[in-house]
C-alpha positions in Angstrom: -2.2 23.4 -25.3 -2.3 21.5 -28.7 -1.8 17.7 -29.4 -3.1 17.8 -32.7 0.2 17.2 -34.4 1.2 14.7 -31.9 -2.0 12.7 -32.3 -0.4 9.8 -34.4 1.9 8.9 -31.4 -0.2 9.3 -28.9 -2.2 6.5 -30.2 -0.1 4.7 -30.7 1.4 4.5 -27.3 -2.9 3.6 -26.3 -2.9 0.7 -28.9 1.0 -0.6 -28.5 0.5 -3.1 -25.6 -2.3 -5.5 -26.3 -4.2 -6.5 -23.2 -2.8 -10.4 -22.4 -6.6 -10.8 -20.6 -10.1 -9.6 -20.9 -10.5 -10.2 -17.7 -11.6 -7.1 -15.6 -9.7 -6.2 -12.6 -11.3 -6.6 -9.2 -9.0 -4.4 -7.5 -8.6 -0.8 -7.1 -4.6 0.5 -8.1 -1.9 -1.4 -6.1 -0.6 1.0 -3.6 2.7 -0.8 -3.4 5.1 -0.7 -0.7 4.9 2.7 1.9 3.4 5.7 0.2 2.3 5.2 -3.3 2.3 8.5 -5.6 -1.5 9.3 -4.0 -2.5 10.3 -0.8 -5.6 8.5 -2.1 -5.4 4.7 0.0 -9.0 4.2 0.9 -11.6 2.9 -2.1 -10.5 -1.1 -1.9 -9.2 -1.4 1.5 -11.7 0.9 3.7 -14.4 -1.2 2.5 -13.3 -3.9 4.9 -11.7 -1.9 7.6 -12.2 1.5 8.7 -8.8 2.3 9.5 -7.1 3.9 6.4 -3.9 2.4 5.2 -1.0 4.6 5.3 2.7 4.9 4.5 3.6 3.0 7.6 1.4 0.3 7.6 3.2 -2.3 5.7 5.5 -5.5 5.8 8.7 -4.7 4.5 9.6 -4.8 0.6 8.6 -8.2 -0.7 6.9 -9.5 2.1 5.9 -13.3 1.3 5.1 -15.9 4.2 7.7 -18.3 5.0 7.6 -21.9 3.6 9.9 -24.1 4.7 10.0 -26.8 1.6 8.7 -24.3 -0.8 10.6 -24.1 -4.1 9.2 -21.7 -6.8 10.6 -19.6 -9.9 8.9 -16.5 -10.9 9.6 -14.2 -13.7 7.6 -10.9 -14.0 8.0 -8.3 -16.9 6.9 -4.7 -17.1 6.9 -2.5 -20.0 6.4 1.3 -19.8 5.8 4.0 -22.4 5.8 7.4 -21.7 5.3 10.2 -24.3 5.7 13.5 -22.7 5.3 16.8 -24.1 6.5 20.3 -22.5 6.0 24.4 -23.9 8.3 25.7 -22.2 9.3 29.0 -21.5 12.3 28.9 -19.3 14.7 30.5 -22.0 14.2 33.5 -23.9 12.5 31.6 -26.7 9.6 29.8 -26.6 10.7 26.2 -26.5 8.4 23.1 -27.7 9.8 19.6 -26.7 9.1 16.5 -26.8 9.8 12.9 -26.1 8.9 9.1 -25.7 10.6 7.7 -22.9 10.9 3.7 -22.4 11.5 1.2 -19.2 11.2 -2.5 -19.5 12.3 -4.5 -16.6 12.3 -8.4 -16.0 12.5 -10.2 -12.5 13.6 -13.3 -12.2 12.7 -14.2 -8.1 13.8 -17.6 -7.3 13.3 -18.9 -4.0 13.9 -22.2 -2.2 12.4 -22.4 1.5 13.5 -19.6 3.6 16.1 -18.3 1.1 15.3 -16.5 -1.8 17.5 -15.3 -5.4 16.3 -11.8 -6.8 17.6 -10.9 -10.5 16.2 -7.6 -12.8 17.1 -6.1 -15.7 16.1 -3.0 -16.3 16.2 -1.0 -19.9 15.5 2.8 -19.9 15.6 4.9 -22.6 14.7 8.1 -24.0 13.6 8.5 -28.2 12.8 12.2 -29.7 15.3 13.9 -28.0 16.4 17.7 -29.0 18.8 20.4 -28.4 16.1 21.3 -25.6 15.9 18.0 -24.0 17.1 18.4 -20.5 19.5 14.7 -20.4 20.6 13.2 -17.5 20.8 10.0 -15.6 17.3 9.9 -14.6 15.8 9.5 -17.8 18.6 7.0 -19.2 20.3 3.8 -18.0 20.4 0.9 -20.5 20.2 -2.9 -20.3 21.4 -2.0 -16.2 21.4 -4.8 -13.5 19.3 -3.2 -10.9 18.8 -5.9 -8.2 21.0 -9.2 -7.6 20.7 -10.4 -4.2 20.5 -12.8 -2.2 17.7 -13.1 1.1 16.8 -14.7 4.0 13.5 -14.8 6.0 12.4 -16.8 8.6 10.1 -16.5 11.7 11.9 -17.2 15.1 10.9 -18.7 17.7 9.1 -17.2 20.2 8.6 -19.2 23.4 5.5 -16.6 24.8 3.6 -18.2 22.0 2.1 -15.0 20.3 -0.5 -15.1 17.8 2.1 -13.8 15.6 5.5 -15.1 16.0 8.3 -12.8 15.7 9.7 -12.3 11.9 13.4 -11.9 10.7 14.5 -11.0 7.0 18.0 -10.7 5.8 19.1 -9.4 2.1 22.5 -8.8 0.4 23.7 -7.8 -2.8 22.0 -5.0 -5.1 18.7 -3.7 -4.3 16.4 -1.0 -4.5 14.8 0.5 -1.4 11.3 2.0 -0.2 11.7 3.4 3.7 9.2 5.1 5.3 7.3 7.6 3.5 9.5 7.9 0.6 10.8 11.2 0.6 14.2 10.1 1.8 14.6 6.2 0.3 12.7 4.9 -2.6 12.2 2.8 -5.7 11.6 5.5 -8.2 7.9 5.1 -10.0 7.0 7.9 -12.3 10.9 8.8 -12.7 11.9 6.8 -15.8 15.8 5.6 -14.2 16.0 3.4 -10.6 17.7 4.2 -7.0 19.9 0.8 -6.7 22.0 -0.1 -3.4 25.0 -2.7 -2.9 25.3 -3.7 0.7 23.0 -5.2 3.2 19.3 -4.6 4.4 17.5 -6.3 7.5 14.2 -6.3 8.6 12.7 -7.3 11.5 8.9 -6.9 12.9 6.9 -8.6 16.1 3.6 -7.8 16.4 3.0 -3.6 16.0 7.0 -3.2 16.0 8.8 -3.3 12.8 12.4 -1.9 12.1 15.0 -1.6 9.4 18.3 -1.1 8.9 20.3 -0.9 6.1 24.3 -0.3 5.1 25.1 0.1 1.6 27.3 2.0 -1.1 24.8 3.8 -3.7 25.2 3.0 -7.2 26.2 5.4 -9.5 24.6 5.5 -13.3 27.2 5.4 -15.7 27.6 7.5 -17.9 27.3 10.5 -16.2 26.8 12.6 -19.4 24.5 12.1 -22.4 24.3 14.2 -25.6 21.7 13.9 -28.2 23.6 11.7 -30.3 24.9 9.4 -27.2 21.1 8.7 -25.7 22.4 4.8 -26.2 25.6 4.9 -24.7 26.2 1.3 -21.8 28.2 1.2 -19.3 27.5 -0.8 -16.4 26.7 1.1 -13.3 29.1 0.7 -10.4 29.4 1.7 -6.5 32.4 3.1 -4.5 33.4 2.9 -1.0 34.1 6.9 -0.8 30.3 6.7 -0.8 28.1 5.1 1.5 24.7 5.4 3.5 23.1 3.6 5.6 20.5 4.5 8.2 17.5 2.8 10.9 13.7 3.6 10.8 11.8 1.7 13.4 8.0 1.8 13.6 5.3 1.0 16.2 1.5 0.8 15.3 -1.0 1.6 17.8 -4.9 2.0 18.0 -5.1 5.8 16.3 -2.1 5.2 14.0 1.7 5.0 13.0 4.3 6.8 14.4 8.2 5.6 13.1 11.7 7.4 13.6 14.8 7.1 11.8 18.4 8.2 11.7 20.5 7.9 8.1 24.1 8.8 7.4 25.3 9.5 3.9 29.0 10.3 3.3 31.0 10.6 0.3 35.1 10.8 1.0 37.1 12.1 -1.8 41.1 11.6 -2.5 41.5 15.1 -1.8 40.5 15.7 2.0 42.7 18.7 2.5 42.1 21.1 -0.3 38.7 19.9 -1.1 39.2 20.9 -5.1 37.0 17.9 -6.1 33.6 19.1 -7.8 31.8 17.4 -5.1 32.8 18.4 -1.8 33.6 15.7 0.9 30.3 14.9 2.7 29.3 13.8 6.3 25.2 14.4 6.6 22.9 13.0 9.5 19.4 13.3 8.7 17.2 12.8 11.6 13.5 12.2 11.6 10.3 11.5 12.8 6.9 10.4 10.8 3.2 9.9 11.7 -0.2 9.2 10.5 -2.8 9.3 12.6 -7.0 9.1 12.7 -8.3 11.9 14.3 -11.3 10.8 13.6 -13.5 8.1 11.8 -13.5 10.0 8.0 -10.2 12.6 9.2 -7.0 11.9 9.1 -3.6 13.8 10.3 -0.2 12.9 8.4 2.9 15.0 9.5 6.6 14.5 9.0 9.8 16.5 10.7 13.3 15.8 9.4 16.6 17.8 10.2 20.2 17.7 8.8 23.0 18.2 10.6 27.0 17.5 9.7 30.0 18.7 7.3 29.6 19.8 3.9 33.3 20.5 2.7 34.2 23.0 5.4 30.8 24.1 5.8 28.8 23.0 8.9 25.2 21.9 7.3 22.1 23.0 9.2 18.8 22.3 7.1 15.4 21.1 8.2 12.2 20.1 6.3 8.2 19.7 7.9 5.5 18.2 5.7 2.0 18.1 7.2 -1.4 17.3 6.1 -5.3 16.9 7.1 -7.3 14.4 4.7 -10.9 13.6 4.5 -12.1 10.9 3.3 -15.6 9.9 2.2 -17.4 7.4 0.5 -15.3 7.7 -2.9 -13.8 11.2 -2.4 -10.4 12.0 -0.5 -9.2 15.6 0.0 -6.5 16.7 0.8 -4.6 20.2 2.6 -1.1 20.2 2.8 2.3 22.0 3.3 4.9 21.5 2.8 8.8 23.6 3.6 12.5 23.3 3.3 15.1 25.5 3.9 17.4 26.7 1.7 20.9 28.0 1.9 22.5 31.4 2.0 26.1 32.0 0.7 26.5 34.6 2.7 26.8 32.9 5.6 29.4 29.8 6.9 26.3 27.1 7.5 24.7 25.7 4.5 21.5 25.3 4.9 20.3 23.6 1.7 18.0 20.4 2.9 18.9 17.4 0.8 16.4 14.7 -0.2 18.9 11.8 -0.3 17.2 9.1 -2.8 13.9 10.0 -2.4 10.8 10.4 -4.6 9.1 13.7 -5.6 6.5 13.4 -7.9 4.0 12.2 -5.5 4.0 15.4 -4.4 5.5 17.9 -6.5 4.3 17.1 -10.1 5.9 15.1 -12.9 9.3 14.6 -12.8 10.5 13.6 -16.6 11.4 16.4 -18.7 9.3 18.8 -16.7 10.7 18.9 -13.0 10.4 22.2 -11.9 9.5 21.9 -8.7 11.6 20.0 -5.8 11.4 19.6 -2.3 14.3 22.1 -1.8 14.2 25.6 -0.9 10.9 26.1 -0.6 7.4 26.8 1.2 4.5 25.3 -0.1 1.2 25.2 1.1 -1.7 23.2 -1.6 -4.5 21.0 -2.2 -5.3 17.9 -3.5 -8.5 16.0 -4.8 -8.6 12.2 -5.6 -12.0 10.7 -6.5 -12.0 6.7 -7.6 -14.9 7.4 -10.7 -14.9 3.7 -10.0 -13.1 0.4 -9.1 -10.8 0.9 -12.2 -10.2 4.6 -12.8 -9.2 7.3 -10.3 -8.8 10.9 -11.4 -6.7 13.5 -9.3 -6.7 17.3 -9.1 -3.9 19.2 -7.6 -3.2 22.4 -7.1 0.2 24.2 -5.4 1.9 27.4 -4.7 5.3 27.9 -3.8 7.9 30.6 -1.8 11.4 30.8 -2.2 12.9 30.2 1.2 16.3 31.9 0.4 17.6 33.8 -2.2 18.7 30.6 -5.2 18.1 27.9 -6.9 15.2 25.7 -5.7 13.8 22.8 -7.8 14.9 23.6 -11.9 14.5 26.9 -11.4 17.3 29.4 -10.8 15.8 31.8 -7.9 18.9 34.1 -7.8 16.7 37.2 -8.5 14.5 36.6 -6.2 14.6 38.0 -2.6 13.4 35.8 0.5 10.8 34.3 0.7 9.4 35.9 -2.3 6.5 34.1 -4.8 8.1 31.6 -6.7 5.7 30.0 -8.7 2.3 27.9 -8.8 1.7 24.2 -10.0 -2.0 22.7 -11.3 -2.0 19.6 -12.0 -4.9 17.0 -13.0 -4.0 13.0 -13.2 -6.1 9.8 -14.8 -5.3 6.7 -13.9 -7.3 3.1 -16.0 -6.7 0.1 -15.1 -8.1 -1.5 -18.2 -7.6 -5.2 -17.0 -4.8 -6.7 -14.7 -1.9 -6.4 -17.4 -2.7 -3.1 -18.5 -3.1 0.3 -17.2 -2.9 3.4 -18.9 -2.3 7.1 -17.3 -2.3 10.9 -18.2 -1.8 13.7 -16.9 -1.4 17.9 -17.8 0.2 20.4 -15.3 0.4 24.3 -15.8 2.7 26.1 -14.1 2.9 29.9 -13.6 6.4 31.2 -12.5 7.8 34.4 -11.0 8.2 36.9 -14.2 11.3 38.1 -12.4 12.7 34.2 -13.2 11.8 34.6 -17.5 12.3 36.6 -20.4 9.3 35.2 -22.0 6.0 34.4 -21.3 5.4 33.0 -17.2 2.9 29.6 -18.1 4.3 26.3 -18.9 2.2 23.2 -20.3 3.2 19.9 -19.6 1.6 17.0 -20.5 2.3 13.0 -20.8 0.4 9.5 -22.2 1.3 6.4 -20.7 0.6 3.1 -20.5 1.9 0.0 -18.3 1.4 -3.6 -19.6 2.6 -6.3 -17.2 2.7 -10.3 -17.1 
């Protein structure tokens, strides 16, 4: 693959942010909240604990301590740049395309004791588009309030006098979400457009128990539709209450690990609930599940999750299931990685659908870059891989990952139209290698190729895609 005539923007997008501090960071990457887009969780933390820190260990979204008289304003700003560049050879022509995609967001978190005012703005956009350019909702959402809510967060009182008193946390308005490992709930990293809820969230956690629940009414990005010539098009985002989800997860930490389980509900209720002629069907889904890691021992660690679906999809009864499970070991600087992953797909041939739905989770942890690449999805699929992640040192971390996938059923699965495809048949393979600088503690700068090699039977052209991408992150 050839950058060459790409070169002036790609350095452009190296140079753009200047570094607000020379200051070298003295932290490895922030993992974030639950299961950050790496298996990798060891090279800061480990060093003063050996137990590794997983997707379950952690105090829910925005954690702080509780001051009673403390009064504080913060305002944070992130600006992201993404140039991305795909040969692709979905169609019967080879197809070249690429793009610079853009998300600035700006917090404003004012808190006063126990109670707490969350504002963002967030601005995504996508430049460079063509006639090729897969547009959608998830690249594109300008000048969008994301998160206006209002929280509250005390500790209650807890007359057995534990070391650590019993915690309460309250939160309404609009929000975005990170539950559990991700895959069902998130806060969308690498995609360049945000999951946002209106509704309600509590949190509460006592010693190793934690729990959530949540009831809100997802927002929908407006517009639906973008053209090439419409990539700038506003209009403010908005909820409905034919739609809603809401769900628990509850979590319990003992001395080998996490285990948590949780039960959501998403439903969307159209006007027409006899005929069901909408374009999306009415919609009653429970999904089900149960998540774990666990140290098997000092260096080995097991990470499994089971999930099933059941409920009404227009006048379809849905019965879908998904299993993800994994064995890493960890050493000094080094963290490998087997995994595999499956979900079922659906066969029109029968009455159930079978088609296992991902709600508002995240992906490309797992399943490559997202963007205008995407080919791969948790969704009809079997998909066993493996994974590499070395920290070169406290400020870089380079991954290696490689995956190949089976169509479950006979369909689509991902981007890619399986149709032609029989069950259970080859459907493709996914390489991917990822680099990751933190150059000081505004800046960090990633990139990242990925090769794919499809099913001929899915092409008229040539079966190897190259994707690649140049960002960089500056925030203050």
């Amino acid at each position: 693959m050839c950058f060459n005539k790409k070169a002036g923007t790609i350095t452009l997008l190296l140079i753009v942010f200047a570094p607000a501090s020379s200051a070298a960071s003295r932290y490895f990457f922030d993992q974030g909240p639950a299961n950050q887009d790496t298996a990798y969780q060891k090279h800061a933390s480990q060093k003063s604990s050996t137990r590794k820190s997983g997707p379950l260990n952690s105090k829910p979204q925005n954690s702080q301590p509780v001051s009673k008289n403390k009064t504080s304003i913060k305002i944070t700003t992130n600006i992201r740049t993404r140039y991305e560049y795909f040969d692709n050879q979905l169609g019967s022509e080879q197809q070249v395309d690429d793009v610079v995609v853009t998300r600035v967001s700006s917090k404003l978190t004012l808190q006063k004791g126990a109670f707490a005012l969350d504002a963002e703005l967030v601005d995504s956009r996508i430049f460079k588009a063509s006639e090729f350019t897969p547009l959608g909702t998830d690249d594109i959402n300008t000048t969008e309030p994301t998160q206006l809510s209002i929280s509250w967060k005390s500790q209650i009182y807890d007359r057995n006098k534990t070391s650590e008193p019993p915690e309460l946390s309250l939160k309404v308005g609009r929000f975005t979400m990170d539950i559990g490992s991700r895959r069902f709930v998130a806060r969308n990293r690498f995609r360049n457009t945000l999951n946002t809820f209106d509704g309600l969230k509590v949190d509460y956690r006592k010693e190793s128990f934690s729990t959530s629940f949540f009831y809100t009414f997802p927002v929908s990005r407006l517009p639906e539709r973008y053209t090439e010539e419409s990539t700038s098009e506003f209009e403010l985002d908005k909820s409905s209450t034919d739609q809603r989800f809401y769900g628990v997860l509850s979590e319990v930490e003992t001395a080998r690990g996490s285990l948590a389980f949780y039960a959501f509900r998403d439903s969307y209720t159209g006007t027409d609930t006899v005929n069901q002629t909408s374009l999306k069907p009415n919609t009653q889904r429970n999904t089900f599940g149960h998540l774990a890691q666990l140290s098997v021992t000092k260096n080995i660690t097991l990470d499994y999750e089971v999930a099933f679906q059941r409920g009404k999809l227009g006048f379809h009864t849905i019965k879908a299931g998904f299993i993800h499970a994994a064995v890493t070991t960890s050493l000094e600087n080094l963290n490998i990685q087997f995994f595999f992953d499956k979900a079922t797909g659906d066969d029109p041939t029968t009455d159930t659908y079978e088609g296992f739905s991902t709600l508002y989770g995240a992906r490309r942890f797992e399943f490559g870059p997202t963007g205008i690449f995407g080919l791969f999805a948790r969704d009809n699929m079997n998909s066993p891989g493996i994974s590499t992640q070395i920290a070169i040192n406290e400020y870089a971390e380079l991954q290696l990952k490689y995956r190949y996938f089976t169509i479950h059923r006979s369909g689509n699965s991902g981007r890619l139209n399986g149709s032609p495809l029989a069950d259970h048949d080859f459907l493709g393979a996914l390489a991917e290698l990822r680099l990751r600088i933190n150059v000081n503690p505004n800046l960090r700068v990633e990139t990242g190729f990925a090769n794919s090699r499809l099913n001929e039977a899915l092409l008229l052209s040539q079966p190897i895609n190259h994707y690649g991408y140049l960002q960089s992150t500056y925030s203050f």
